[in-house]
mmCIF file of the N, C-alpha and C atoms, coordinates in Angstrom:
data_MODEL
# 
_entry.id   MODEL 
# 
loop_
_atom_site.group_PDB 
_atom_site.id 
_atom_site.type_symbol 
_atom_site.label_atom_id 
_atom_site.label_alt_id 
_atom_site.label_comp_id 
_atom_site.label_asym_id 
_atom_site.label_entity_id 
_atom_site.label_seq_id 
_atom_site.pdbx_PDB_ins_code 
_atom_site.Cartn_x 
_atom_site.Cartn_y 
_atom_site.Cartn_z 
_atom_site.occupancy 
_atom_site.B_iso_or_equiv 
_atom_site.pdbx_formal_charge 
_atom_site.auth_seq_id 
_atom_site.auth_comp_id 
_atom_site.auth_asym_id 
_atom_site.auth_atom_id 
_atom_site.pdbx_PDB_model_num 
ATOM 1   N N  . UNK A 1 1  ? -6.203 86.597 -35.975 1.00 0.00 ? 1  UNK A N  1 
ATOM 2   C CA . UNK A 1 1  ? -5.251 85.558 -35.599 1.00 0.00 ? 1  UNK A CA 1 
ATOM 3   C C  . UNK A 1 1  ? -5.611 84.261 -36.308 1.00 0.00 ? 1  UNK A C  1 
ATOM 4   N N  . UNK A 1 2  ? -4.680 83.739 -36.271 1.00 0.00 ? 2  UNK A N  1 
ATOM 5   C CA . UNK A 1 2  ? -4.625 82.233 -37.028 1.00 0.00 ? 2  UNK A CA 1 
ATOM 6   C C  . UNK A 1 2  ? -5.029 81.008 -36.109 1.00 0.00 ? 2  UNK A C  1 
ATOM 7   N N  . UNK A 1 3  ? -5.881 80.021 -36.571 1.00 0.00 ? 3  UNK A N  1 
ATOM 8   C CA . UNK A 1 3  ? -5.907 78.788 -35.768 1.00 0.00 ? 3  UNK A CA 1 
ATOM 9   C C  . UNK A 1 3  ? -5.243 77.938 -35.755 1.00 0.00 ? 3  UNK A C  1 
ATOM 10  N N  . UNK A 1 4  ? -3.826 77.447 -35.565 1.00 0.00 ? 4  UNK A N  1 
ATOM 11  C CA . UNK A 1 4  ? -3.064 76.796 -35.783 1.00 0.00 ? 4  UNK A CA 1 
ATOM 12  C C  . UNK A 1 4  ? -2.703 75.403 -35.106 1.00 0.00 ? 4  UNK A C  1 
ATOM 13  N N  . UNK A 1 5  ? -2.180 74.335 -35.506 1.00 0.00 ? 5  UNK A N  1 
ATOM 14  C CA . UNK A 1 5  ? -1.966 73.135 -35.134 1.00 0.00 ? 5  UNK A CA 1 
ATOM 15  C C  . UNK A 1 5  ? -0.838 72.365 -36.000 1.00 0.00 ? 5  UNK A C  1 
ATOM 16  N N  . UNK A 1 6  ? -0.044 72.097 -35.174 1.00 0.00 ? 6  UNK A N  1 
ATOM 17  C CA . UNK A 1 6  ? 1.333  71.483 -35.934 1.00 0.00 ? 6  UNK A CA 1 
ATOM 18  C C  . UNK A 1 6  ? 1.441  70.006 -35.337 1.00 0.00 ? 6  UNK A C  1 
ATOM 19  N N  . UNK A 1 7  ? 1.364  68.960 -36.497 1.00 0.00 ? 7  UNK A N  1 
ATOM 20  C CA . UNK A 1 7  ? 1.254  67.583 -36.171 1.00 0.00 ? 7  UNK A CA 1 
ATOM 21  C C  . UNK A 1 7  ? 2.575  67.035 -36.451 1.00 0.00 ? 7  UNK A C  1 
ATOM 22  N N  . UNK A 1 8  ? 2.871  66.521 -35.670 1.00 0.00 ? 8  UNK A N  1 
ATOM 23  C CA . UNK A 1 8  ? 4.813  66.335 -35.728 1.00 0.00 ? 8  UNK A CA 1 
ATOM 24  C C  . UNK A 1 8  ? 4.898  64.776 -35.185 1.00 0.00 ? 8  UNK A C  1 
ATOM 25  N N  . UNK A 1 9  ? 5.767  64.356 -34.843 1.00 0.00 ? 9  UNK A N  1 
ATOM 26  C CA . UNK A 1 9  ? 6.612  63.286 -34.276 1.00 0.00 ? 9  UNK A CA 1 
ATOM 27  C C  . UNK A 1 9  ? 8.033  63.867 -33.821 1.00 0.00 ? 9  UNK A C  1 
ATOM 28  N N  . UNK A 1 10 ? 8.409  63.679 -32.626 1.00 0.00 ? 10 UNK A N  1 
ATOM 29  C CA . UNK A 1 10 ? 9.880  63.981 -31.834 1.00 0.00 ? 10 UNK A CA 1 
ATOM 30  C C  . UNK A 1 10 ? 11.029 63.510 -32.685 1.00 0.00 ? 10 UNK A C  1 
ATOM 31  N N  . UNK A 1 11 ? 11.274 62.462 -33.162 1.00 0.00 ? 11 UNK A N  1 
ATOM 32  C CA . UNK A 1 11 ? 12.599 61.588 -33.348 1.00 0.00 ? 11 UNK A CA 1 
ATOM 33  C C  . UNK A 1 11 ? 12.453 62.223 -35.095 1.00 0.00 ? 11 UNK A C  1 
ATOM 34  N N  . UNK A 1 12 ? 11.858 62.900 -36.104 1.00 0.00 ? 12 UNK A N  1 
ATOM 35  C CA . UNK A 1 12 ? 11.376 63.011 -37.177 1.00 0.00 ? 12 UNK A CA 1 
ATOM 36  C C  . UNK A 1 12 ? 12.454 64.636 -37.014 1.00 0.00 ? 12 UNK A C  1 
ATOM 37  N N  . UNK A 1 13 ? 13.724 64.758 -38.030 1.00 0.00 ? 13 UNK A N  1 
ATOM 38  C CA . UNK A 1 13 ? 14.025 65.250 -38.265 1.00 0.00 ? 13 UNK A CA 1 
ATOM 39  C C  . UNK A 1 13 ? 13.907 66.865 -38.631 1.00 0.00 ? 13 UNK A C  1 
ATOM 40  N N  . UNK A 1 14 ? 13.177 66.762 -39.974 1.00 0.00 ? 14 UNK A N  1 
ATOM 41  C CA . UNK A 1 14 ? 12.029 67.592 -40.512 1.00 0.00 ? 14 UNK A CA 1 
ATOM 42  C C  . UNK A 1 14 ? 11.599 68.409 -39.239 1.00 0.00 ? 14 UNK A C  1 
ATOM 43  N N  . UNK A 1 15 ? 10.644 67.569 -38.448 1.00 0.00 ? 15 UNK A N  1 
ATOM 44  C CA . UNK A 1 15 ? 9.886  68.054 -37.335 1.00 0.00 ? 15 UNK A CA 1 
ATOM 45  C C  . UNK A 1 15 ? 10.592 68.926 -36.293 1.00 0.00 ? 15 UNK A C  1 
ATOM 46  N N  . UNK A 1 16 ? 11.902 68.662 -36.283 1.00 0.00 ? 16 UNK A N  1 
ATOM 47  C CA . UNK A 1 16 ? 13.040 69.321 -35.443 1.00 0.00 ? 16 UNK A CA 1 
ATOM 48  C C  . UNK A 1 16 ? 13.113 70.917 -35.899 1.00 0.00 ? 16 UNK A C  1 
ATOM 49  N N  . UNK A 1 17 ? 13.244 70.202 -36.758 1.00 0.00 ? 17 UNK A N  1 
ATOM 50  C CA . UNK A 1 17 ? 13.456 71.838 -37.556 1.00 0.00 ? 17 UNK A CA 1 
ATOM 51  C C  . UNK A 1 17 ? 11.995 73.079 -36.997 1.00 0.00 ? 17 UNK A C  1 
ATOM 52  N N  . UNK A 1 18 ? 11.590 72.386 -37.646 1.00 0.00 ? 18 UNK A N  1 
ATOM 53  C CA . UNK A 1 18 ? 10.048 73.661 -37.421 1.00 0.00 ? 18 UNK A CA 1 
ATOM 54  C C  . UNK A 1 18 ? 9.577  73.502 -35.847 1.00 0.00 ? 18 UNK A C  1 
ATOM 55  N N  . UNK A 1 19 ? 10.119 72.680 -35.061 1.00 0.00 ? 19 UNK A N  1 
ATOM 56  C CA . UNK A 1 19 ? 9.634  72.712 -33.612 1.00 0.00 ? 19 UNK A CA 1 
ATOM 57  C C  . UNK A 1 19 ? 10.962 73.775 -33.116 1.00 0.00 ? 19 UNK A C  1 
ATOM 58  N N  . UNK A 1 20 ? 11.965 73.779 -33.377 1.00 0.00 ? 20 UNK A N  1 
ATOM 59  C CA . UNK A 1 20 ? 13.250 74.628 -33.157 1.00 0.00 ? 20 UNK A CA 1 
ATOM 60  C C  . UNK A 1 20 ? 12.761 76.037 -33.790 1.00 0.00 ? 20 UNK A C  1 
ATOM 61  N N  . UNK A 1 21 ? 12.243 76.514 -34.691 1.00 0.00 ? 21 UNK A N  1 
ATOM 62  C CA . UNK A 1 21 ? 11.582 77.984 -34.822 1.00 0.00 ? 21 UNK A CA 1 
ATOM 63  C C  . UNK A 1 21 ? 10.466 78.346 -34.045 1.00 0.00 ? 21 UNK A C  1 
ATOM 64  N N  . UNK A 1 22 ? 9.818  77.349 -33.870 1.00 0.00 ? 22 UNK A N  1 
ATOM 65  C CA . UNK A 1 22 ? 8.492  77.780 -32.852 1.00 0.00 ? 22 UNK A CA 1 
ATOM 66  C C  . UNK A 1 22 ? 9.031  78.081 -31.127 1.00 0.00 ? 22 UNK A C  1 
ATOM 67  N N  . UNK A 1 23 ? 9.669  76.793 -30.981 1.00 0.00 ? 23 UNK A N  1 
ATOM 68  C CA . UNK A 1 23 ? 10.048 77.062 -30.032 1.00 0.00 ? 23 UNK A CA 1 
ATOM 69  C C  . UNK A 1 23 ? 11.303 79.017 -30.241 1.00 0.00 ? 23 UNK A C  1 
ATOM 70  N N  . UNK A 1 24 ? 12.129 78.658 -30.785 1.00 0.00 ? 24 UNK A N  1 
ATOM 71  C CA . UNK A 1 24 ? 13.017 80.001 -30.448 1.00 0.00 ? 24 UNK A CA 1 
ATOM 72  C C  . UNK A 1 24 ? 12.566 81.391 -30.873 1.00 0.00 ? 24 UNK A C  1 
ATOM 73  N N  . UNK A 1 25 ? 11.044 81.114 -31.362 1.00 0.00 ? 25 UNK A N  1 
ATOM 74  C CA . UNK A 1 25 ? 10.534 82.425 -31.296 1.00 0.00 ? 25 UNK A CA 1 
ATOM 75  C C  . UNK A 1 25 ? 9.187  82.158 -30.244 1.00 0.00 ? 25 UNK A C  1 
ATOM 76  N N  . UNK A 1 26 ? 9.328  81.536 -29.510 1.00 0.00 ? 26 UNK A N  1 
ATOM 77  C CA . UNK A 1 26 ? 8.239  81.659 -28.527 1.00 0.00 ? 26 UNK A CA 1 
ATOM 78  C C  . UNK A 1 26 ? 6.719  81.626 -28.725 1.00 0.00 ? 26 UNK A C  1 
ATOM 79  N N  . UNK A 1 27 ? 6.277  80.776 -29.977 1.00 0.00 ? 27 UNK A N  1 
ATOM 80  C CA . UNK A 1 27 ? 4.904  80.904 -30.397 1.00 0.00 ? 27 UNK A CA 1 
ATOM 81  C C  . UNK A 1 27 ? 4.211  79.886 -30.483 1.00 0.00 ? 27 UNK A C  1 
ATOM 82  N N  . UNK A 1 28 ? 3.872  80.051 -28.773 1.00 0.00 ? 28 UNK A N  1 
ATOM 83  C CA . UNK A 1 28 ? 3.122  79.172 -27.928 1.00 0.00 ? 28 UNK A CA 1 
ATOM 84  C C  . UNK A 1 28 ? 1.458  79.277 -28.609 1.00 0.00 ? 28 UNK A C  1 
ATOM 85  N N  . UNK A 1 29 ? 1.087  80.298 -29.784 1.00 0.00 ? 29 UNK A N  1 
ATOM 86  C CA . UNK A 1 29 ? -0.164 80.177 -29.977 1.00 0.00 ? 29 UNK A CA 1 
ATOM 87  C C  . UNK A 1 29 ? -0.744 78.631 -30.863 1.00 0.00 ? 29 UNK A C  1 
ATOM 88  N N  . UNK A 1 30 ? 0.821  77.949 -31.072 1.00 0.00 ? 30 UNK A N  1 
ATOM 89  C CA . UNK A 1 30 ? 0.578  76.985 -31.951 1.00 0.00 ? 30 UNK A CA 1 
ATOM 90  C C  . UNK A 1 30 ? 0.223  75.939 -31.406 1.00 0.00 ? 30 UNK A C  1 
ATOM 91  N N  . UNK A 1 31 ? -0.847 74.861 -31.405 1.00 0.00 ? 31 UNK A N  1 
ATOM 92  C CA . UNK A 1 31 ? -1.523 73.875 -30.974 1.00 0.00 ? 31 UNK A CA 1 
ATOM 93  C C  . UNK A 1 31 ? -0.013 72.702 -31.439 1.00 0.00 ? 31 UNK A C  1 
ATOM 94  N N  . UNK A 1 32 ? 0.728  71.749 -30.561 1.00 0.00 ? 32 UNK A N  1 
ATOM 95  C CA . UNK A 1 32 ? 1.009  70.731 -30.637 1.00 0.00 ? 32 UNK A CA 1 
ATOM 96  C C  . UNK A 1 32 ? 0.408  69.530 -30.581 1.00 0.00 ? 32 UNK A C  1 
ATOM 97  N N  . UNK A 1 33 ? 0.337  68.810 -32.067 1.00 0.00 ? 33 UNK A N  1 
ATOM 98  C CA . UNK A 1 33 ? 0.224  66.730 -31.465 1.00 0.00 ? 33 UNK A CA 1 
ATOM 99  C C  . UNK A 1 33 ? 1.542  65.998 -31.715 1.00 0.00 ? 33 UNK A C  1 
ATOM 100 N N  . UNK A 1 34 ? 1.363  65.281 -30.951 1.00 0.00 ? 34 UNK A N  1 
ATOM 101 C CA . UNK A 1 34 ? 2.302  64.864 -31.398 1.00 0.00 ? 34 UNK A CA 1 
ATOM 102 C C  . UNK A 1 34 ? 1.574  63.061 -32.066 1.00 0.00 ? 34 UNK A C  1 
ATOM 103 N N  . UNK A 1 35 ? 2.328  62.622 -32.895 1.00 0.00 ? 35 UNK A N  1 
ATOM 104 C CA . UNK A 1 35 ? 0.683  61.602 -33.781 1.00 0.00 ? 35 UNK A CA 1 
ATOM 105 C C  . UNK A 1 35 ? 1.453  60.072 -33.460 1.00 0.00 ? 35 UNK A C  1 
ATOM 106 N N  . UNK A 1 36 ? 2.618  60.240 -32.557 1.00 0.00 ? 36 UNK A N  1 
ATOM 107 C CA . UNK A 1 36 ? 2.942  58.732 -32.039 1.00 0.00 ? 36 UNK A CA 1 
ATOM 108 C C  . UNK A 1 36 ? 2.620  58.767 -30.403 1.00 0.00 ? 36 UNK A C  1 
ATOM 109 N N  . UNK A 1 37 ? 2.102  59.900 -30.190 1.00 0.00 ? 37 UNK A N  1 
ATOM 110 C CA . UNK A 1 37 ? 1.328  59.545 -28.428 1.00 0.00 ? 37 UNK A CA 1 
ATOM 111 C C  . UNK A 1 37 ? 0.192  59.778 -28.805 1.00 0.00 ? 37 UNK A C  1 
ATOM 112 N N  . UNK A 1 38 ? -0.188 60.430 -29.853 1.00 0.00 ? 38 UNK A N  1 
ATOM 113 C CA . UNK A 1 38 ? -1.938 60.701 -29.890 1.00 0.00 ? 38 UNK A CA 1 
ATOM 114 C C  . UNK A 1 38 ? -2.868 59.841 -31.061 1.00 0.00 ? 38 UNK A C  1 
ATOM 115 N N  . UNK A 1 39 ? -3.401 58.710 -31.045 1.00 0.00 ? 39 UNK A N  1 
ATOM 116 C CA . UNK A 1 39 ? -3.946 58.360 -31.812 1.00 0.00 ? 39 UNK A CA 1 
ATOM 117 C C  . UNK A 1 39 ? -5.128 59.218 -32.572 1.00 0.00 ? 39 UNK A C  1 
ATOM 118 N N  . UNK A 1 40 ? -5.865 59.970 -32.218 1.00 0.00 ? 40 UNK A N  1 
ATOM 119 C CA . UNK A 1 40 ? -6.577 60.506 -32.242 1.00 0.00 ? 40 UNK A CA 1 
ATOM 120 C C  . UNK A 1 40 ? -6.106 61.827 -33.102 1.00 0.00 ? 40 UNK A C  1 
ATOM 121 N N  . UNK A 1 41 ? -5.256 62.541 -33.101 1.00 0.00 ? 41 UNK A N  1 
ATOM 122 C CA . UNK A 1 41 ? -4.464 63.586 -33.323 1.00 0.00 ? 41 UNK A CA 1 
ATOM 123 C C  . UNK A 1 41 ? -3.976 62.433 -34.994 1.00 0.00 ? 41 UNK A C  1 
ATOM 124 N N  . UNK A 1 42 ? -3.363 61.324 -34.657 1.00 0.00 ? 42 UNK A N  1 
ATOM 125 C CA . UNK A 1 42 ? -2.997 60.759 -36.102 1.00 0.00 ? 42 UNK A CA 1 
ATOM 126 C C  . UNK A 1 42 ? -4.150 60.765 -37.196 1.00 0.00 ? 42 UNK A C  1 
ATOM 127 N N  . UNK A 1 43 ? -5.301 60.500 -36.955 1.00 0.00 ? 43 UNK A N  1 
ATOM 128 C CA . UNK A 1 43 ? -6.438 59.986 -37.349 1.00 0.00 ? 43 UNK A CA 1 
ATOM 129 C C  . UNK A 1 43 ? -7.141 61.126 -37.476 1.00 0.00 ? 43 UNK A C  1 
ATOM 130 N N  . UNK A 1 44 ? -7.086 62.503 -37.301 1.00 0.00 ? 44 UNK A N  1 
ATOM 131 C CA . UNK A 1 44 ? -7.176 63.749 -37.861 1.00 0.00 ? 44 UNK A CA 1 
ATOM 132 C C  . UNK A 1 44 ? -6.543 64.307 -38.536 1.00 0.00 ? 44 UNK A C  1 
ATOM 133 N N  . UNK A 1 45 ? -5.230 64.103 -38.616 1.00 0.00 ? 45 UNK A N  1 
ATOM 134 C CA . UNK A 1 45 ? -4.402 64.047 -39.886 1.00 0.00 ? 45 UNK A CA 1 
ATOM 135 C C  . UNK A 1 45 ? -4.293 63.522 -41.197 1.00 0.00 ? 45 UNK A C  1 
ATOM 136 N N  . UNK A 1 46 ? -4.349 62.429 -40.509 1.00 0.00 ? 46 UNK A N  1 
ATOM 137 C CA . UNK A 1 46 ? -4.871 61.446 -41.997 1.00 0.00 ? 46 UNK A CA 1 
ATOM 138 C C  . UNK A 1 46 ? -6.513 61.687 -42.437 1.00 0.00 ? 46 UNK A C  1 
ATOM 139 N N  . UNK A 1 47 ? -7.065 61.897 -41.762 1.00 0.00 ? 47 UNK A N  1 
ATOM 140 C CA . UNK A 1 47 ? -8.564 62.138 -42.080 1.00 0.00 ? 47 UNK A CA 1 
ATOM 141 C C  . UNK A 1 47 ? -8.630 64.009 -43.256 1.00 0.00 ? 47 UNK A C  1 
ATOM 142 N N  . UNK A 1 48 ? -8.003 65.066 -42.827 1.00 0.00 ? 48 UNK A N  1 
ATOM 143 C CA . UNK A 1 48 ? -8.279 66.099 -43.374 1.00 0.00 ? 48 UNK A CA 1 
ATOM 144 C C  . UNK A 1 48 ? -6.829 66.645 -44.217 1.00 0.00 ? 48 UNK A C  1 
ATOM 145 N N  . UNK A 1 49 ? -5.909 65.949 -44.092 1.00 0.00 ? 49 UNK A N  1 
ATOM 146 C CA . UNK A 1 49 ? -4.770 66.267 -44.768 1.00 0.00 ? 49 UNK A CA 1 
ATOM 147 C C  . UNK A 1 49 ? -4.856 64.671 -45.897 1.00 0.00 ? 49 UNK A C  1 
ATOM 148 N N  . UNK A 1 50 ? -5.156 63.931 -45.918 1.00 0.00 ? 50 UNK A N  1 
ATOM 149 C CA . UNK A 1 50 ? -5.165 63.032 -46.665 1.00 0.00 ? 50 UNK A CA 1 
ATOM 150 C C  . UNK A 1 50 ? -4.108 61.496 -46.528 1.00 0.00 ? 50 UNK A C  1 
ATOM 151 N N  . UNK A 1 51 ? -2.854 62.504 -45.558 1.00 0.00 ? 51 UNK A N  1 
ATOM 152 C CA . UNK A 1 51 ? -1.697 61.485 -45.607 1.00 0.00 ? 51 UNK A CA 1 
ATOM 153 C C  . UNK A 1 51 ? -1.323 61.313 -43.768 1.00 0.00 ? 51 UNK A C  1 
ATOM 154 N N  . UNK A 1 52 ? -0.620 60.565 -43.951 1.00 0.00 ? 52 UNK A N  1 
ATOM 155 C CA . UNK A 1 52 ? 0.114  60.617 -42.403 1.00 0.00 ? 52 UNK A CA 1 
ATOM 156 C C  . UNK A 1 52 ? 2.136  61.043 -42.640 1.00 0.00 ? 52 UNK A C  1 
ATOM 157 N N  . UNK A 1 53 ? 1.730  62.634 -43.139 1.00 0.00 ? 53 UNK A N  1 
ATOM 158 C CA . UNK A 1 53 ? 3.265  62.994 -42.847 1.00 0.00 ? 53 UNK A CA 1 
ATOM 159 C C  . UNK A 1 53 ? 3.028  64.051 -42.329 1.00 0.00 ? 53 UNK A C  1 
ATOM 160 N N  . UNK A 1 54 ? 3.954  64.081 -41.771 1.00 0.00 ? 54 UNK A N  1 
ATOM 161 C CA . UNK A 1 54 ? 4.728  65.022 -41.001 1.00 0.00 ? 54 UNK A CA 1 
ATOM 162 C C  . UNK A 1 54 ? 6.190  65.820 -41.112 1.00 0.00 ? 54 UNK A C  1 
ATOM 163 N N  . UNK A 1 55 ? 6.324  67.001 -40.521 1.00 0.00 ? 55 UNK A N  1 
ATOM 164 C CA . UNK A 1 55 ? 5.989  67.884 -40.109 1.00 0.00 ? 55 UNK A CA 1 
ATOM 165 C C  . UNK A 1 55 ? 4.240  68.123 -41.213 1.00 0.00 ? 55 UNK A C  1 
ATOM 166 N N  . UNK A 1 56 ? 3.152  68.738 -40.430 1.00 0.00 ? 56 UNK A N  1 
ATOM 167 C CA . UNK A 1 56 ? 1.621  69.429 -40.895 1.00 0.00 ? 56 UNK A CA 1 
ATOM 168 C C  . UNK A 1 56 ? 1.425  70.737 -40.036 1.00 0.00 ? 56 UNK A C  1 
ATOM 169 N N  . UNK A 1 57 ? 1.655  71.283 -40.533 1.00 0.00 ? 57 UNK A N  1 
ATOM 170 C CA . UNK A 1 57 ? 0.623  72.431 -39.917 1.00 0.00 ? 57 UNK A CA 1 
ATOM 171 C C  . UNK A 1 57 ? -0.376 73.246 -40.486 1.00 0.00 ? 57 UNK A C  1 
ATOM 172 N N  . UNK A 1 58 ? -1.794 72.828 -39.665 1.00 0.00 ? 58 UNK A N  1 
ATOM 173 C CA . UNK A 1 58 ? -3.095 73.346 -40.317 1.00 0.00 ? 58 UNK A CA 1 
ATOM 174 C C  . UNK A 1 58 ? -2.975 74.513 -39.687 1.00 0.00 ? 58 UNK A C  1 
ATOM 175 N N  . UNK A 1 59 ? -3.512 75.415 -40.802 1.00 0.00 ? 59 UNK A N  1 
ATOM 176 C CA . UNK A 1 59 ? -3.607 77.063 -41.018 1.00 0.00 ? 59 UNK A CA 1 
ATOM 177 C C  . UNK A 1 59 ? -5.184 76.852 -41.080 1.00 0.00 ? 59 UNK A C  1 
ATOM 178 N N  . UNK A 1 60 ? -5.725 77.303 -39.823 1.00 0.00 ? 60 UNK A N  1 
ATOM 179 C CA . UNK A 1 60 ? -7.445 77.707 -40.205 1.00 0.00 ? 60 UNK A CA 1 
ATOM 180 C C  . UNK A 1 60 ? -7.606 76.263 -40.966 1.00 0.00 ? 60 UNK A C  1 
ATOM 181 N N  . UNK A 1 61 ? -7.422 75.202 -40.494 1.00 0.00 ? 61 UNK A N  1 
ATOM 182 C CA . UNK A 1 61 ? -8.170 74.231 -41.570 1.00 0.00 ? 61 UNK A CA 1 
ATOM 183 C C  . UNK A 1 61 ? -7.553 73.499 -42.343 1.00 0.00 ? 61 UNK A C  1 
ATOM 184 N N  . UNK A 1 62 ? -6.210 74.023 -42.870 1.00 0.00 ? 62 UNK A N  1 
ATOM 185 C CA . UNK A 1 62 ? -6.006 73.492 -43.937 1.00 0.00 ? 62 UNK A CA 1 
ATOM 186 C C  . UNK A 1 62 ? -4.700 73.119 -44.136 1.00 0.00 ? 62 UNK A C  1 
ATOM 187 N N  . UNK A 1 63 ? -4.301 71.910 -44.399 1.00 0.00 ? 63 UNK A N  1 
ATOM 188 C CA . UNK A 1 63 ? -2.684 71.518 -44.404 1.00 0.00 ? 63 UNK A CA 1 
ATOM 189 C C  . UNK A 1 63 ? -1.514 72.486 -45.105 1.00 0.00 ? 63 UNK A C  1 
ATOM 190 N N  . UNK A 1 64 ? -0.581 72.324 -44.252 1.00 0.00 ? 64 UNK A N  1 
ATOM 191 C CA . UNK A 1 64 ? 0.690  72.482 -45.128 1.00 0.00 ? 64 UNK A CA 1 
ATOM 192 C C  . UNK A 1 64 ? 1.744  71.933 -44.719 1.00 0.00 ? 64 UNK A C  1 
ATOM 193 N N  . UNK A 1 65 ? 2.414  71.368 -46.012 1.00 0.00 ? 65 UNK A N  1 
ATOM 194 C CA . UNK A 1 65 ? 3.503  70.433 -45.203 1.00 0.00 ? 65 UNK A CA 1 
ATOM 195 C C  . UNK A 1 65 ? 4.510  71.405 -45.714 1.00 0.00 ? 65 UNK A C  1 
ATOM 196 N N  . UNK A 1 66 ? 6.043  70.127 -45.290 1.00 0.00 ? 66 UNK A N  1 
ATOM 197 C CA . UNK A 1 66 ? 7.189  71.001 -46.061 1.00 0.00 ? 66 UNK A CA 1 
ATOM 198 C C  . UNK A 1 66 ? 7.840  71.436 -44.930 1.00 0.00 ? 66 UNK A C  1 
ATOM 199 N N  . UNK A 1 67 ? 8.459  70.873 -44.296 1.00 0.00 ? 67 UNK A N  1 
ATOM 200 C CA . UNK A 1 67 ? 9.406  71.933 -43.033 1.00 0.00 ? 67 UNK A CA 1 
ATOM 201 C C  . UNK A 1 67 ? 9.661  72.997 -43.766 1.00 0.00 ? 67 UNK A C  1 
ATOM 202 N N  . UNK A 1 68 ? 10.645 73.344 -45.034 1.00 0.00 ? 68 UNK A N  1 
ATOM 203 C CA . UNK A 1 68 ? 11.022 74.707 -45.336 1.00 0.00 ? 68 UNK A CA 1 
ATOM 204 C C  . UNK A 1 68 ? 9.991  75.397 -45.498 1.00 0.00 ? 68 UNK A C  1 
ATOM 205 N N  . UNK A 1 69 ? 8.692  75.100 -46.217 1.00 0.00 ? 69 UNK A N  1 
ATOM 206 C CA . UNK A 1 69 ? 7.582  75.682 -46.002 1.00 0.00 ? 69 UNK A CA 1 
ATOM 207 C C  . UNK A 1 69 ? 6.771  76.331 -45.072 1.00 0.00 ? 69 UNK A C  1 
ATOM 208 N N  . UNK A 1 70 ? 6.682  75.302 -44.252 1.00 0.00 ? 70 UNK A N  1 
ATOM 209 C CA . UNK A 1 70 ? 6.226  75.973 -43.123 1.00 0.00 ? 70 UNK A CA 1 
ATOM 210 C C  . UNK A 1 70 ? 6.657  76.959 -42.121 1.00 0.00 ? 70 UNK A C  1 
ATOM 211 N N  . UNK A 1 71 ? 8.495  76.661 -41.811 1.00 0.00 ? 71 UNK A N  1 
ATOM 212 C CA . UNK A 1 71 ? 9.305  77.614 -41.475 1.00 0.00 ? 71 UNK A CA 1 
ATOM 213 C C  . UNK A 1 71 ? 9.229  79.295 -42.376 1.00 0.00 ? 71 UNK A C  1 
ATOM 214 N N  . UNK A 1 72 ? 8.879  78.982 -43.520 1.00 0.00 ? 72 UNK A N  1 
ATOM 215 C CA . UNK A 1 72 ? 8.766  80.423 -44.263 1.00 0.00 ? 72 UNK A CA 1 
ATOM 216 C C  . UNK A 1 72 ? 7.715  80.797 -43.960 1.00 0.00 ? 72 UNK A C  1 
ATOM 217 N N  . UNK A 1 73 ? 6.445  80.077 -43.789 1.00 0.00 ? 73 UNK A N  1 
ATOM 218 C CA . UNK A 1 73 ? 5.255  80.529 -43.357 1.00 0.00 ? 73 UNK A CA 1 
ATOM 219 C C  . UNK A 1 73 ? 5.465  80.809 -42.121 1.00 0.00 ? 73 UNK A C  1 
ATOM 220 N N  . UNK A 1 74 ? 5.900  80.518 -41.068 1.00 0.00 ? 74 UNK A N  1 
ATOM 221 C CA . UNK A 1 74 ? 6.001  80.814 -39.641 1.00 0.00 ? 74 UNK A CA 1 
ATOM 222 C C  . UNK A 1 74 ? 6.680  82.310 -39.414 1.00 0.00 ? 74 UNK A C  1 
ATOM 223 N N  . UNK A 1 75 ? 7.697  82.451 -40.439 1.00 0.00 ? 75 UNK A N  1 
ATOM 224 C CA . UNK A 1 75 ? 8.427  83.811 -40.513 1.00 0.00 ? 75 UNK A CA 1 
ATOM 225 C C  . UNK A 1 75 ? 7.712  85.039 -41.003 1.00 0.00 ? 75 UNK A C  1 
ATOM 226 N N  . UNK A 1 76 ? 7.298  84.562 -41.843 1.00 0.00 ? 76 UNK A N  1 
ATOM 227 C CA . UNK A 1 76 ? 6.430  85.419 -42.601 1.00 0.00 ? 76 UNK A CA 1 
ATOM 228 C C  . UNK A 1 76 ? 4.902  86.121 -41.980 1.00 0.00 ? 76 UNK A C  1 
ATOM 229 N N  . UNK A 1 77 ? 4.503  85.336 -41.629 1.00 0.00 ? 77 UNK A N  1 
ATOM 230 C CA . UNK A 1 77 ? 3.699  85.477 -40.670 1.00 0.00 ? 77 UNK A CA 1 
ATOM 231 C C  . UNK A 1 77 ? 3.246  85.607 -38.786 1.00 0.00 ? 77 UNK A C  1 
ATOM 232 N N  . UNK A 1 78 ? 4.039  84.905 -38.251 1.00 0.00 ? 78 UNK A N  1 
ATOM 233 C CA . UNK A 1 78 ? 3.987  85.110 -36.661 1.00 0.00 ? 78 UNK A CA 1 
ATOM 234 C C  . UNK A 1 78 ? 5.199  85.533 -36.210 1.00 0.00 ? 78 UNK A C  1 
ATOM 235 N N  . UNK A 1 79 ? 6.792  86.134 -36.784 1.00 0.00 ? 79 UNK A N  1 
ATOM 236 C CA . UNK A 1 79 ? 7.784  86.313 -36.520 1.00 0.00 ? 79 UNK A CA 1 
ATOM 237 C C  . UNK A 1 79 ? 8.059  87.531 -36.562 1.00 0.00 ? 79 UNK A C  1 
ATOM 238 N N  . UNK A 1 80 ? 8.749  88.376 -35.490 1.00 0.00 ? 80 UNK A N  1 
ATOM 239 C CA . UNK A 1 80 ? 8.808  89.960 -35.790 1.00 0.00 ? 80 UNK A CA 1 
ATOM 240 C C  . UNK A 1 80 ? 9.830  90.056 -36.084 1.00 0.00 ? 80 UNK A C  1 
ATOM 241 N N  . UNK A 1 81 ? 10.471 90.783 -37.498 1.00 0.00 ? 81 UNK A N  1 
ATOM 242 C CA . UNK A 1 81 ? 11.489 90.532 -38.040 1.00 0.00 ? 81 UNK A CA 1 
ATOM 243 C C  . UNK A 1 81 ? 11.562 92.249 -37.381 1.00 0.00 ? 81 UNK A C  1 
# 
């Protein structure tokens, strides 16, 4: 299994998107921050991803941005087609 964590913001478009696949496939294994209630959660973002954008989701460690990206990664990987 994957260690996962998706660093988002609510009102952030992008973020809609890939919170709308997680959510409608039910894959609660994914760690939520959200990085405008969590300072701390921002400041780990920016610390190991380099930037403060969003939609992020660390795979084991390691960033990936890109809503369409990550949505393909989410399919591809945790989605039972």
């Amino acid at each position: 299994m994957f260690d996962l964590t998706l660093y988002y913001f609510p009102t952030c478009p992008y973020c809609k998107k890939v919170l709308q696949v997680i959510e409608n496939n039910d894959l609660d294994e994914i760690e939520l921050k959200n990085i405008n209630q969590d300072q701390e959660a921002e400041a780990e973002l920016i610390e190991v991803g380099g930037k403060r954008q969003v939609p992020c989701l660390f795979i084991d460690g390691e960033p990936l941005y890109e809503s369409d990206e990550i949505v393909a990664w989410l399919k591809s990987n945790l989605v039972d087609n």
